[in-house]
FIMAR-888188 format. One line per 2 residues: number of its first residue (from 1); their letters; for each residue x, z negated, y of C-alpha. Coordinates in pm, 1 decimal, decimal comma. Layout:
REM residues N
NUM = a = X/Z/Y; ...
This chain:
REM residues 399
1 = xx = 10942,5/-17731,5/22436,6; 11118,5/-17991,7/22666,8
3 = xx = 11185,6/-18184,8/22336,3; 11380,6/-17881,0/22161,4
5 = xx = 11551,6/-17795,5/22529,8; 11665,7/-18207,0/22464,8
7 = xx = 11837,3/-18131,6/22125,7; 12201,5/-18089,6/22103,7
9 = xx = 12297,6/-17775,6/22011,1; 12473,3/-17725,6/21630,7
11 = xx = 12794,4/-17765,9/21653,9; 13052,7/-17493,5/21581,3
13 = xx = 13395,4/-17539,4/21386,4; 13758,8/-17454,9/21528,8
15 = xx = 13929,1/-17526,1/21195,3; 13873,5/-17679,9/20832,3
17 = xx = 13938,5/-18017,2/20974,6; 13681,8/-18030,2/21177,9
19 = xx = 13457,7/-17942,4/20970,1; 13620,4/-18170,7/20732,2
21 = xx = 13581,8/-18452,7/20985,2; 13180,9/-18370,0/20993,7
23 = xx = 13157,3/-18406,4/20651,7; 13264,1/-18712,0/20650,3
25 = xx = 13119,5/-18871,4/20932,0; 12730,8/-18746,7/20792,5
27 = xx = 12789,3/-18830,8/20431,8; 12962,5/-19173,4/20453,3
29 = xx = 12824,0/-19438,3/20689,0; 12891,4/-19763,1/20648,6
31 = xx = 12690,7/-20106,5/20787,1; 12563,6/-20417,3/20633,1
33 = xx = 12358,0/-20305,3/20269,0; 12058,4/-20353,5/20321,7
35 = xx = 11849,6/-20019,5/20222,2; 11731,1/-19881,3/19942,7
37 = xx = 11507,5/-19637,6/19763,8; 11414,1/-19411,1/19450,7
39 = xx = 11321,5/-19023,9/19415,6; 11109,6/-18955,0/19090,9
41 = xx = 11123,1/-18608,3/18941,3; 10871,8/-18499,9/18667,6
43 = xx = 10800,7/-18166,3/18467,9; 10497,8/-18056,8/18496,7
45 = xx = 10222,5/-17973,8/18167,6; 9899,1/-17836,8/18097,9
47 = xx = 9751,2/-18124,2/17898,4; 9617,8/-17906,2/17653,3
49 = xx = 9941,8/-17750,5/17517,4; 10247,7/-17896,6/17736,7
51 = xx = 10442,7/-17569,4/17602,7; 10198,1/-17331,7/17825,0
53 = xx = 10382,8/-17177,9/18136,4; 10284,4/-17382,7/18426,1
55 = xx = 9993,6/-17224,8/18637,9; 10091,1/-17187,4/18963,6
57 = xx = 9752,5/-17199,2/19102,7; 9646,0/-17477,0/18926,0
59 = xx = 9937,4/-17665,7/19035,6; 9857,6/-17571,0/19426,9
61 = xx = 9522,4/-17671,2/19390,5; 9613,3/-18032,8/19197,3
63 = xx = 9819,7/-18141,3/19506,5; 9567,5/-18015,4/19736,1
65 = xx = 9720,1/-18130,9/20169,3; 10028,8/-18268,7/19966,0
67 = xx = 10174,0/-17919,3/19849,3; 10497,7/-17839,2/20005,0
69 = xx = 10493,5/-17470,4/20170,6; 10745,1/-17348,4/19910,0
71 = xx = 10449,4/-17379,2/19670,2; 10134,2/-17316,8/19980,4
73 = xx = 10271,8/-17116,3/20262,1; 10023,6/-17250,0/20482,3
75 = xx = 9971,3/-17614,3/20334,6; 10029,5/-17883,3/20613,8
77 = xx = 10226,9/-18067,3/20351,8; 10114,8/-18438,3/20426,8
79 = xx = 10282,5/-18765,4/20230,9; 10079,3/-18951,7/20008,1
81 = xx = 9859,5/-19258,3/20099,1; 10180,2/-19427,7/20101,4
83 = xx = 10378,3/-19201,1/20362,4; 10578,6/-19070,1/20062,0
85 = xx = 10633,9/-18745,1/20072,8; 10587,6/-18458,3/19809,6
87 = xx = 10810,9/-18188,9/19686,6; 10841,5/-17904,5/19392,4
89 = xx = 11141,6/-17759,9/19225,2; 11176,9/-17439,0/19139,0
91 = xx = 11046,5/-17472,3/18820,5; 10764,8/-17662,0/18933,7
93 = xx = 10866,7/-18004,3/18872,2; 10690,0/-18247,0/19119,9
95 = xx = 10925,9/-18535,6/19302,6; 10798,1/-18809,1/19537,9
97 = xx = 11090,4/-18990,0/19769,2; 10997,1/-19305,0/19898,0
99 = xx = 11117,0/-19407,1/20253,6; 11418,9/-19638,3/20266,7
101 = xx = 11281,2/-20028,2/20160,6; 11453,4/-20337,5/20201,2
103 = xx = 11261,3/-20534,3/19920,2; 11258,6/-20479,8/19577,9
105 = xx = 10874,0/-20605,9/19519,2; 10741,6/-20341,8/19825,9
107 = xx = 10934,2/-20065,6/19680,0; 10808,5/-20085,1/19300,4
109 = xx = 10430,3/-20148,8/19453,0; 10452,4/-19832,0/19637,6
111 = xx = 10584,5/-19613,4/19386,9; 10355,6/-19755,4/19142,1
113 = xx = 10083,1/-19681,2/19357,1; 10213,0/-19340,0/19464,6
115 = xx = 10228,2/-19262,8/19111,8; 9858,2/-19345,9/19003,7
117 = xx = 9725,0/-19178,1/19244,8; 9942,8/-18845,2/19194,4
119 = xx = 9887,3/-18871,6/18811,5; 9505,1/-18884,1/18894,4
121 = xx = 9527,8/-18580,0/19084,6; 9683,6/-18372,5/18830,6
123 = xx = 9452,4/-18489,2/18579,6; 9142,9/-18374,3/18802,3
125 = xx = 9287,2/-18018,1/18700,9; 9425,0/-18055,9/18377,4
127 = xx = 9773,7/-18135,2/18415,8; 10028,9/-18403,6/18316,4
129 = xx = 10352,0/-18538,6/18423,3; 10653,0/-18520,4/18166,7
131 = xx = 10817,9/-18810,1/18006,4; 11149,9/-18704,1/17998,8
133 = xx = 11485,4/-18630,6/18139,6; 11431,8/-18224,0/17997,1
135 = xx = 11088,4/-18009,8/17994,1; 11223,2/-17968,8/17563,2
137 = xx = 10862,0/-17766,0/17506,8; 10890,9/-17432,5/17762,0
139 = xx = 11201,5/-17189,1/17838,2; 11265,7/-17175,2/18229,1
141 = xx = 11062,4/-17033,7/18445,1; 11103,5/-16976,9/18775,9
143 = xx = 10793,2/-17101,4/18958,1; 10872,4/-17077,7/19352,8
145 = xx = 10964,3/-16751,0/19482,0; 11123,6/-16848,3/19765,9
147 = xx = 11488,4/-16749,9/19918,7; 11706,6/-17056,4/19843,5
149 = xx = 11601,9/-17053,9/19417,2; 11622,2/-16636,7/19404,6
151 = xx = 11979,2/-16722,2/19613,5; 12090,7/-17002,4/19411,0
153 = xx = 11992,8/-16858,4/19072,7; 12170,3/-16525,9/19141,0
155 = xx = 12475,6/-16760,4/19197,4; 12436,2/-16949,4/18889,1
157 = xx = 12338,2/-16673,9/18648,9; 12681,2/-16514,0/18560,1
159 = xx = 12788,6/-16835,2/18435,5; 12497,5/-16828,0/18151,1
161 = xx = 12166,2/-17020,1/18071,6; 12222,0/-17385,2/18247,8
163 = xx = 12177,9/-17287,0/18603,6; 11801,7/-17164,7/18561,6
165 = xx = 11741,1/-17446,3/18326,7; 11900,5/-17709,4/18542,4
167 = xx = 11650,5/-17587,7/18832,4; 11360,2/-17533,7/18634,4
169 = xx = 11371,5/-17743,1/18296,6; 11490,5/-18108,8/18411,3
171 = xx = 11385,8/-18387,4/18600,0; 11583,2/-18661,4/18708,9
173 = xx = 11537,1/-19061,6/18831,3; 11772,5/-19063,1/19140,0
175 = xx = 11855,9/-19431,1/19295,1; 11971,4/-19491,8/19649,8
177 = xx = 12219,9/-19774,8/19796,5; 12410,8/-19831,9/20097,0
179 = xx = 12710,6/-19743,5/20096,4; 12772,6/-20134,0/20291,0
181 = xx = 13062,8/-20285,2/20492,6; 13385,0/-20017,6/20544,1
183 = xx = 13599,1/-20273,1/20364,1; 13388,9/-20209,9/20054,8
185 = xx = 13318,7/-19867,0/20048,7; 13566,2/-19759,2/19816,2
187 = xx = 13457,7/-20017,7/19535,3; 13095,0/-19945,8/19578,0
189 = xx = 13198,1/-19594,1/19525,9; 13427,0/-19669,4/19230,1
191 = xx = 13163,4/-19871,8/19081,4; 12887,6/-19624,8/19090,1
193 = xx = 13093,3/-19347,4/18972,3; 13221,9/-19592,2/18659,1
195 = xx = 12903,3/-19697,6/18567,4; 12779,7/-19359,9/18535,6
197 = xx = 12861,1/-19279,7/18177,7; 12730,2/-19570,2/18114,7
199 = xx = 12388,4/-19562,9/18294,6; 12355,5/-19177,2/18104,0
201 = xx = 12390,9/-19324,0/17749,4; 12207,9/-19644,5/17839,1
203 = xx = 11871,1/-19432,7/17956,6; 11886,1/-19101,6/17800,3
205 = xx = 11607,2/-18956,3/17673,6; 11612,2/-18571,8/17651,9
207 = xx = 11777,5/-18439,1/17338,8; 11703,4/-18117,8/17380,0
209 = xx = 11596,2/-17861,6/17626,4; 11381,1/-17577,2/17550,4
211 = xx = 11477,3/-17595,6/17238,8; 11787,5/-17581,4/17276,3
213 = xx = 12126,0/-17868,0/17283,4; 11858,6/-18036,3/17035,8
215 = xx = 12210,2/-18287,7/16928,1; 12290,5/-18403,7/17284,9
217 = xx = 12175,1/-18790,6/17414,7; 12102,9/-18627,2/17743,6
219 = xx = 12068,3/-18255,7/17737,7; 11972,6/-18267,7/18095,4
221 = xx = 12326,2/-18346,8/18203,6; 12455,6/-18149,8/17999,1
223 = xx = 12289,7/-17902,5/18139,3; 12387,3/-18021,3/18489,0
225 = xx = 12757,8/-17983,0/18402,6; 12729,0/-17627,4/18276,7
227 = xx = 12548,8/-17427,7/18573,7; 12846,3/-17447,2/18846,7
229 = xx = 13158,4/-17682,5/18775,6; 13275,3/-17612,5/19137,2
231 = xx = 12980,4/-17828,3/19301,9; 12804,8/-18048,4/18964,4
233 = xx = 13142,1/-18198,2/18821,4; 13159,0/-18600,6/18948,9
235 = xx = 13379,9/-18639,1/19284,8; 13720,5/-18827,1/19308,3
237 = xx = 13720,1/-19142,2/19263,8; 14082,2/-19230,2/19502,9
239 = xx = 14165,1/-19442,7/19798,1; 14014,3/-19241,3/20035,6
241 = xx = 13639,9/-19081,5/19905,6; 13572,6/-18944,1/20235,1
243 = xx = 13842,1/-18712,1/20278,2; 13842,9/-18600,0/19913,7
245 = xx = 13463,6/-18527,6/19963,6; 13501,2/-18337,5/20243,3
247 = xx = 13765,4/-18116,0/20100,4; 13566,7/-18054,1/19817,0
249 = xx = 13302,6/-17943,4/20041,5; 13461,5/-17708,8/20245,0
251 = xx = 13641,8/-17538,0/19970,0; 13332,5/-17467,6/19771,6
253 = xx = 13142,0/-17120,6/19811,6; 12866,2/-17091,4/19995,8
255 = xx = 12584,9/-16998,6/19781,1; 12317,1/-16950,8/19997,8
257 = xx = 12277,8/-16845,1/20351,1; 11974,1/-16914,5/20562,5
259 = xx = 11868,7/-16616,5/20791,4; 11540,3/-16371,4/20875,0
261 = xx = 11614,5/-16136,0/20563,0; 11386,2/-16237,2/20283,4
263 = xx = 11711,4/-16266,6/20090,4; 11983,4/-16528,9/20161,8
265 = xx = 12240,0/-16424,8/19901,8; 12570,2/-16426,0/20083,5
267 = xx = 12712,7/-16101,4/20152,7; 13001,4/-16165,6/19987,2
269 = xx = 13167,4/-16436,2/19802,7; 13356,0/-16685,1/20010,6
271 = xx = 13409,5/-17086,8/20073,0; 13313,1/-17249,4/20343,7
273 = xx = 13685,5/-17280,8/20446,1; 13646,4/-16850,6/20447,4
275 = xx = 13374,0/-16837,1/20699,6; 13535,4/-17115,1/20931,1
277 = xx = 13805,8/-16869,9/20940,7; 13618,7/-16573,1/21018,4
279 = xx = 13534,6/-16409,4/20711,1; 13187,5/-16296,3/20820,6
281 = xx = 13067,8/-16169,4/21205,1; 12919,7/-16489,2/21253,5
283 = xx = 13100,5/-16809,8/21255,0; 12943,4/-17141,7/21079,0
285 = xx = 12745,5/-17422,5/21284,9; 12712,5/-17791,5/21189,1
287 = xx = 12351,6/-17694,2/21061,1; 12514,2/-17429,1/20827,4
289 = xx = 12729,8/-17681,4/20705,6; 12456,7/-17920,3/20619,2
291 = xx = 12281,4/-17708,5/20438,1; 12561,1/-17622,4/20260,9
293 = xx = 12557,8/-17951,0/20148,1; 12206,3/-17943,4/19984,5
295 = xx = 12361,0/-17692,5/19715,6; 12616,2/-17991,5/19638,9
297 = xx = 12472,3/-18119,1/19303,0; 12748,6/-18415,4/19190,7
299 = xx = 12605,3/-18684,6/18963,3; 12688,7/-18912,2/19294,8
301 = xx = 12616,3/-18774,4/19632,4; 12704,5/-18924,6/19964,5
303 = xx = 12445,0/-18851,9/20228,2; 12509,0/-19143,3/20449,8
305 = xx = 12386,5/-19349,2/20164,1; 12462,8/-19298,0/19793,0
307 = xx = 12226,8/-19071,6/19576,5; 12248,7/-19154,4/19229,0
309 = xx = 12210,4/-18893,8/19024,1; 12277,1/-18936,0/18672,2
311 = xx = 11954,7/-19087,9/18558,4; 11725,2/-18901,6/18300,3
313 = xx = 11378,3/-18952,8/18427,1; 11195,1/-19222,2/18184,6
315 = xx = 10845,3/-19241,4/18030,8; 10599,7/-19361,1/18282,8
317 = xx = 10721,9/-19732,4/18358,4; 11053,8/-19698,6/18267,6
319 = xx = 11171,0/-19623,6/18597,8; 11145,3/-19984,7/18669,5
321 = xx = 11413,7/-20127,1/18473,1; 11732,4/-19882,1/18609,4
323 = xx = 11598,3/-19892,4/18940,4; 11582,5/-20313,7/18952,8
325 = xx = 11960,3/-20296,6/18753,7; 12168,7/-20033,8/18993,3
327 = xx = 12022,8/-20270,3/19251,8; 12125,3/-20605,0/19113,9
329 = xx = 12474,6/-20429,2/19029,8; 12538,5/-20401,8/19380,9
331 = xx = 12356,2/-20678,2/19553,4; 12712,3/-20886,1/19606,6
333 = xx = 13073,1/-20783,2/19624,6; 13096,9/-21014,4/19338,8
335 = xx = 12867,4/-20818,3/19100,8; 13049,1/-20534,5/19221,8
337 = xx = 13411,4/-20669,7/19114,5; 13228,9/-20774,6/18787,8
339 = xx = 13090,8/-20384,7/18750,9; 13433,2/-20223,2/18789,4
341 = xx = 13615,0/-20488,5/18503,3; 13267,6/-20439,6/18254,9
343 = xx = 13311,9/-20024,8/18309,0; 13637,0/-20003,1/18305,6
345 = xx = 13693,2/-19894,5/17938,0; 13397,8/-19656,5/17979,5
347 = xx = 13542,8/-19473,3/18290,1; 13547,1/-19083,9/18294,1
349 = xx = 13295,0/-19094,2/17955,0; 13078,7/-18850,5/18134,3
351 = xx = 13072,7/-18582,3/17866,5; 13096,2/-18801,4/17601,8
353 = xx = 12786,7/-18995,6/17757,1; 12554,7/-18698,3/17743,0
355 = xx = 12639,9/-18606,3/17429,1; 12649,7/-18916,5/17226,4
357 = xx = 12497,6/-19164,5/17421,0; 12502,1/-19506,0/17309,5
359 = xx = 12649,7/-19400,4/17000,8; 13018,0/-19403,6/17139,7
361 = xx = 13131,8/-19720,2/17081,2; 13343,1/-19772,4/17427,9
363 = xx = 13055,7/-19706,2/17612,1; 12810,9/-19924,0/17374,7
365 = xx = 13076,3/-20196,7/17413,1; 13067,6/-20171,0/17822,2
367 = xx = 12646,2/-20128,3/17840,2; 12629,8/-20480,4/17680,1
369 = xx = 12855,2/-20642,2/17919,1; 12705,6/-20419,3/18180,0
371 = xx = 12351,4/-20541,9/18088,7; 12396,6/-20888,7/18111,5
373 = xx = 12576,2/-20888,4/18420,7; 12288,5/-20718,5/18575,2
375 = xx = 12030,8/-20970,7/18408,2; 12256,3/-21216,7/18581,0
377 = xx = 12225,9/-21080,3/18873,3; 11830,3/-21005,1/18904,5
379 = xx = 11794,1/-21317,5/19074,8; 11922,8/-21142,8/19428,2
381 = xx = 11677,1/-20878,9/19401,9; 11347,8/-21088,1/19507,7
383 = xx = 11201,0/-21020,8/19205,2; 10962,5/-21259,0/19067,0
385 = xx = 11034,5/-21503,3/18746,1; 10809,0/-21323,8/18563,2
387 = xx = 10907,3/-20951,8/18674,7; 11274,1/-21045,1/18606,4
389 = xx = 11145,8/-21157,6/18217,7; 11031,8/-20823,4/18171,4
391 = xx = 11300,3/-20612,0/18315,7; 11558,5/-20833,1/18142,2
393 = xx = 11356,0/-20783,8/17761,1; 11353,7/-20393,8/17817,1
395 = xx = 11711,3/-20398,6/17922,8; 11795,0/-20586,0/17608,3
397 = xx = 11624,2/-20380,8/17370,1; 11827,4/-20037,4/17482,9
399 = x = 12128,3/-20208,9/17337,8
């Protein structure tokens, strides 16, 4: 009790710029780079026939202590042997997200061991992880009944088929990087973003999803793009990031409210901006605006680090190679200057990415140059002779 007396109460908002000012403070910090990690995001199968709707049951008793309470009300939720923790999407795809790492070598031992041992577990009861970027066998189905999905998916729905199948249906490799020194920030940021298209075409692998977008390099982004413009279209890419991220924030609509009623659908629509200025009885805290924030779904997302987003999730292993690459692409300012001129004919190609992949020749043209300056670049990563060998082959053959 003394320790929750301690806390600082949430803040609460005179105007837009404050909260403006919030936003960016929380979602761009800058230091020395140093930090890094991965989030892996899997559909989940019956090994039998992967096209079987997910057993809830069976999924809750695979992951045992690990299950989140969205899945086990009561479960005490507790990380893996490695002190990653566990989550589920609505759909029940599983994610692990490892703590921040400052070596290359710990971080892909960990995962690699956090995935054995949650593969083992869902093979105990008869289930499999997916291989791809897009569950392609099942239609989505909402698997956890909980506030925030019924909330979210009652947002996305009037705007057709993607939101459900973004939330249940895909599965995504997310990398994240410092944002590093101030006086760098804003060609990190212009890097990342430019290398996106890129990056999509380079590692997609989910042509279709449910059946459906069956002609697409990366359905799942696709997908992505179609549930909700407003808060899953890439942010600005300008002199200050910050600011235009903050904006952007603010002047979205709040899609889901937290409160005691089993329902947090807003009462009515409005932006952020709106309830700052008094659209509703109660006015917004700091912890209403961070949550907020969790229903922000760019391809990049700053949350005092940068969440990479854009990344179909691989075959098991091939979450090795784009994790060691966005990693060597920003190990020096250097690389980074290099990353902006090899992108720079592929910039804005998101669309185009998704749809044709490596087919568009722009893009094709910028992976190559992109590839070897990140095989160039391995060497800053810690990564052993023969580890760099490998990585360097499999980035090779996705030209």
């Amino acid at each position: 009790m003394t320790a929750l007396r301690n806390q600082p109460a949430p803040a609460r908002f005179a105007d837009r710029a404050e909260a403006e000012a919030y936003v960016a403070s929380v979602c761009f910090k800058h230091g020395p780079p140093r930090l890094f990690g991965v989030e892996l995001e899997w559909t989940v199968h019956h090994a039998e026939d992967p096209g079987e709707t997910l057993d809830r049951n069976r999924l809750a008793a695979a992951l045992g202590e690990h299950a989140p309470p969205t899945l086990v009300p009561d479960s005490p939720q507790r990380p893996l042997p490695s002190g990653t923790p566990l989550t589920v999407e609505p759909g029940g795809q599983v994610e692990i997200s490892t703590p921040p790492c400052t070596s290359l070598p710990d971080l892909f031992q960990t995962v690699s061991q956090d995935i054995s041992y949650l593969t083992a577990m869902l093979a105990d009861h008869g289930l499999v992880l997916g291989d791809r970027g897009a569950d392609q066998h099942r239609s989505p189905t909402r698997l956890l009944q909980v506030p925030r999905y019924a909330a979210m998916e009652h947002a996305f729905s009037p705007l057709g088929a993607d939101g459900i199948s973004m939330m249940c249906n895909t599965a995504g490799l997310q990398v994240c990087l410092d944002f590093g020194e101030e006086k760098h920030l804003r060609d990190r940021w212009a890097a990342v973003h430019q290398l996106g298209p890129v990056l999509i075409a380079l590692f997609a692998n989910s042509p279709s999803i449910g059946g459906m977008h069956e002609d697409w390099a990366s359905a799942r982004m696709r997908t992505l793009y179609g549930t909700d413009p407003v808060r899953t279209r890439p942010s600005a890419v300008c002199a200050d990031p910050a600011q235009a991220y903050a904006r952007r924030v603010v002047d979205t609509p709040v899609i889901v409210m937290r409160g005691p009623s089993p329902s947090w659908i807003p009462p009515r629509r409005l932006t952020f901006a709106d309830w700052i200025d008094g659209a509703l009885d109660r006015s917004p805290t700091s912890d209403d605006l961070d949550y907020h924030m969790t229903t922000m779904f760019p391809p990049v997302r700053p949350r005092g680090y940068i969440e990479i987003r854009y990344l179909d999730t691989p075959a098991p292993g091939g979450w090795i190679a784009p994790s060691a690459l966005l990693v060597a692409l920003f190990s020096d300012p250097s690389v980074v200057d290099g990353v902006l001129a090899a992108t720079e004919r592929a910039a804005g190609r998101w669309l185009i990415a998704a749809r044709h992949g490596m087919a568009d020749e722009r893009i094709a043209r910028a992976a190559k140059d992109v590839v070897a300056l990140g095989i160039e670049s391995l060497h800053r990563t810690g990564l052993s002779y023969d580890q760099i060998s490998a990585i360097s082959r499999e980035l090779e053959g996705k030209l």
